[in-house]
C-alpha positions in Angstrom: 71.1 169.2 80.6 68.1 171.4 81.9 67.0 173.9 79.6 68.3 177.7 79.8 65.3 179.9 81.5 63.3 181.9 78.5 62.3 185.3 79.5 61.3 186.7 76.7 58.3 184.3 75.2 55.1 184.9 74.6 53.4 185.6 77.9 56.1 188.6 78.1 55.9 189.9 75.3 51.9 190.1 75.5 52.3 192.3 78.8 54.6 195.1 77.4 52.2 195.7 74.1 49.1 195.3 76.7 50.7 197.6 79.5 50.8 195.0 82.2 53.6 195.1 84.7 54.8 191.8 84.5 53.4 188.2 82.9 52.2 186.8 85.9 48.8 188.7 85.1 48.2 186.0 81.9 47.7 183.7 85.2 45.2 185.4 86.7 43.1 186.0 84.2 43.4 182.0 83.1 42.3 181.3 86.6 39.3 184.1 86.5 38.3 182.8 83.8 37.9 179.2 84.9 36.9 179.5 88.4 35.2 183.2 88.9 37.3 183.9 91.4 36.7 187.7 91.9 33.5 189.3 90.9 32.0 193.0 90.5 32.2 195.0 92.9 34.6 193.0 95.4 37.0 194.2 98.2 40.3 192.5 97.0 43.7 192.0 99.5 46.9 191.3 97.2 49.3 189.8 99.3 52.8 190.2 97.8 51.6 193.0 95.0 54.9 193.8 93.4 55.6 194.4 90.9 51.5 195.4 90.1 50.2 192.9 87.3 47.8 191.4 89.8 46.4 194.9 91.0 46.1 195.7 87.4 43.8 192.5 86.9 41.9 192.6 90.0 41.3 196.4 89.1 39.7 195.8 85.7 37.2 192.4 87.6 36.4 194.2 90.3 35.1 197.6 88.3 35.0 196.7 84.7 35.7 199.7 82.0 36.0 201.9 85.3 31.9 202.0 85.7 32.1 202.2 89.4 30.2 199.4 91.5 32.6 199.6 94.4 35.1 197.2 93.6 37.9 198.2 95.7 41.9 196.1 95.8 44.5 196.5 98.0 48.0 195.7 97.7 50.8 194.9 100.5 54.0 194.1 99.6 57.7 195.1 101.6 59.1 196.5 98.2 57.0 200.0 96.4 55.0 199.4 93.6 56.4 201.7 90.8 53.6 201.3 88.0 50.8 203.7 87.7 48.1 202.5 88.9 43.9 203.1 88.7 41.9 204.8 90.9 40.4 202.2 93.0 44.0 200.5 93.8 45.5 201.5 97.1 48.9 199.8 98.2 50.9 199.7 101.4 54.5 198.9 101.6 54.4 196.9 104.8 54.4 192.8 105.7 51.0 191.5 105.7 51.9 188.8 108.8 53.0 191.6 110.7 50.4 194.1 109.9 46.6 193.5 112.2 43.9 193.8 110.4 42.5 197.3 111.4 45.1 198.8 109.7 44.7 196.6 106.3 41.0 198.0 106.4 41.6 201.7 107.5 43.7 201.6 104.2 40.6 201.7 102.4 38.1 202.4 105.2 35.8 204.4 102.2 33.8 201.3 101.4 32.6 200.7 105.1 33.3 197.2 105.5 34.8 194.8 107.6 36.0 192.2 105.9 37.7 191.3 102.2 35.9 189.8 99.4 38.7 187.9 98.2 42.5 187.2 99.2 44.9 186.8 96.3 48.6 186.0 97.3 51.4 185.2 94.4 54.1 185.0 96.6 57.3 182.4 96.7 59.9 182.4 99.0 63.5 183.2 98.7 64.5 180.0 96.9 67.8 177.8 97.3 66.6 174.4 95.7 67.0 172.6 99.2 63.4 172.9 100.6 61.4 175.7 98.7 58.5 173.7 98.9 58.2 173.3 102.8 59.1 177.7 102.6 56.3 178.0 100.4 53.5 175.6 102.2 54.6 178.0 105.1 53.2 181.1 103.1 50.2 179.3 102.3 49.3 178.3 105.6 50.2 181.6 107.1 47.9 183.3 104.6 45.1 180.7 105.7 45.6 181.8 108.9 44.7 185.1 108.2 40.9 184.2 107.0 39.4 184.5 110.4 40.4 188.0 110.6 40.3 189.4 107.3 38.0 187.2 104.9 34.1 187.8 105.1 31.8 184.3 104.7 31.4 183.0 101.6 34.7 184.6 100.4 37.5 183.1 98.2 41.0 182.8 98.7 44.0 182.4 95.5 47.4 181.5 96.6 50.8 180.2 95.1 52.5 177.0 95.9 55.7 175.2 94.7 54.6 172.1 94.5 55.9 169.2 96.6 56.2 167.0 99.5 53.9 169.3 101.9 51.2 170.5 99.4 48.5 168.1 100.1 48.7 169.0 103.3 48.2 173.0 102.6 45.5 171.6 99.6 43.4 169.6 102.5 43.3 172.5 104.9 42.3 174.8 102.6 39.3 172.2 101.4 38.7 171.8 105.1 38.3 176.4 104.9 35.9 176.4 101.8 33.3 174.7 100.3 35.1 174.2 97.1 38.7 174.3 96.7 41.6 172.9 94.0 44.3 173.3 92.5 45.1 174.5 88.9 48.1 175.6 86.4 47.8 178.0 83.8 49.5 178.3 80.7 51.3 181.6 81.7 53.5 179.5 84.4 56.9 178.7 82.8 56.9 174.8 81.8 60.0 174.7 84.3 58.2 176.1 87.1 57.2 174.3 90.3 54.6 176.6 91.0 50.9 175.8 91.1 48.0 177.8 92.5 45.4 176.8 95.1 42.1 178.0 95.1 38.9 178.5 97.6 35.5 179.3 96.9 33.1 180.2 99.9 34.7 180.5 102.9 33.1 179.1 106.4 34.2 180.5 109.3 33.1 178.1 111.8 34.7 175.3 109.7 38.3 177.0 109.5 38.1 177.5 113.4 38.7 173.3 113.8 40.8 173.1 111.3 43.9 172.2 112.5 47.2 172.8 111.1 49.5 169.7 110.3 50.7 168.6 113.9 54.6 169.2 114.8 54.8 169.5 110.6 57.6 171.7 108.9 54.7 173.2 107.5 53.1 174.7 110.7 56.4 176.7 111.5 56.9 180.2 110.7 59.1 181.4 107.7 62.1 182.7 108.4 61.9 186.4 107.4 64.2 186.0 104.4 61.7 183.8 102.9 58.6 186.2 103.8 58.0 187.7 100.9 58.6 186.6 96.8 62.1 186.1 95.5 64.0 188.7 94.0 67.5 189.3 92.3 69.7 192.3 93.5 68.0 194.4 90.1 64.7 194.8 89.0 63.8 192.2 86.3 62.8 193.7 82.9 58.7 194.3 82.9 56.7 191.6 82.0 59.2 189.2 83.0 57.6 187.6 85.7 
């Protein structure tokens, strides 16, 4: 008999006495802390922001103790973030495969570049148990195909997967994309949970241009738009609970 979902262990309770917005930023900061995936100073895209524990992370790698150095993030999701949020966090309520690239950079067209330091996306599709992990492959390899216009060389890319049947597939592209790439999951993912999260490290341009995507695969197709952005219930879930 599977085991009734626990919402309210450790991971969540650590996020409402440290004021983040949900648990899912225990994940991040696992993964910073083995791979370096953002640095000082970095232009950050959050793909999928909401509820805001990510931009809360990102915020505090990217400009440590609020001591400036440029590190900028920005945060696109279809539903508002609520939380309050630093100074160097802009968000857009909008859907990043439907929104070019000029405007995801005019958001924060202040630090004069052209391109993002680093792509973080934590999103999951709309989940019925019959197929989630061909929905979320689809996410992964539509964020890859956002690189070319929105990644600088050299940059690195974080993304969530439910692991299954087309994940290798997503895992060798994204090799093929970046010098270094893996996989990894942290302790802050429920014991239950599918998920895993891919990683890249120095992007190369030239290399993602022949880098096809899995021929005639499930993969390759678009999402349908109910499965664009994470899975939510009908009510907000209680902060911290993600």
């Amino acid at each position: 008999m599977p085991q009734p979902r626990k919402l309210h262990d450790e991971f969540f309770l650590r996020a409402k006495a440290e004021g983040y917005a949900a648990r899912s930023a225990y994940k991040l900061l696992e993964i910073q802390e083995k791979r370096r995936i953002l640095k000082r100073g970095d232009l950050v895209l959050d793909l999928g922001c909401f509820p805001g524990s990510w931009l809360q992370v990102a915020s505090e790698l990217v400009n440590p103790s609020g001591m400036g150095g440029g590190g900028r993030v920005l945060g696109i999701d279809l539903q508002r973030v609520e939380i309050d949020l630093p100074g160097n966090v802009a968000t857009l309520v909008a859907d990043a495969f439907k929104t070019d690239a000029k405007t995801l950079l005019a958001a924060i067209e202040e630090t004069k570049r052209d391109r993002f330091d680093v792509i973080l996306s934590d999103m999951a599709p709309n989940t019925s148990g019959h197929g989630d992990d061909f929905l979320s492959a689809r996410l992964c390899d539509r964020v890859l195909d956002l690189c070319p216009a929105l990644l600088r060389p050299g940059g690195n890319v974080l993304m969530k997967v439910l692991e299954g049947e087309p994940t290798p597939e997503v895992i060798k592209r994204t090799k093929n994309m970046f010098r270094e790439a893996g996989t990894t999951k942290p302790k802050a993912s429920r014991d239950v949970s599918r998920e895993i999260f891919i990683w890249g490290k120095g992007y190369e341009p030239a290399r993602a241009l022949v880098t096809p995507k899995p021929a005639g695969s499930r993969v390759a197709q678009p999402p349908p738009p109910s499965a664009a952005w994470p899975d939510r219930p009908a009510k907000t879930p209680p902060r911290g609970s993600r």
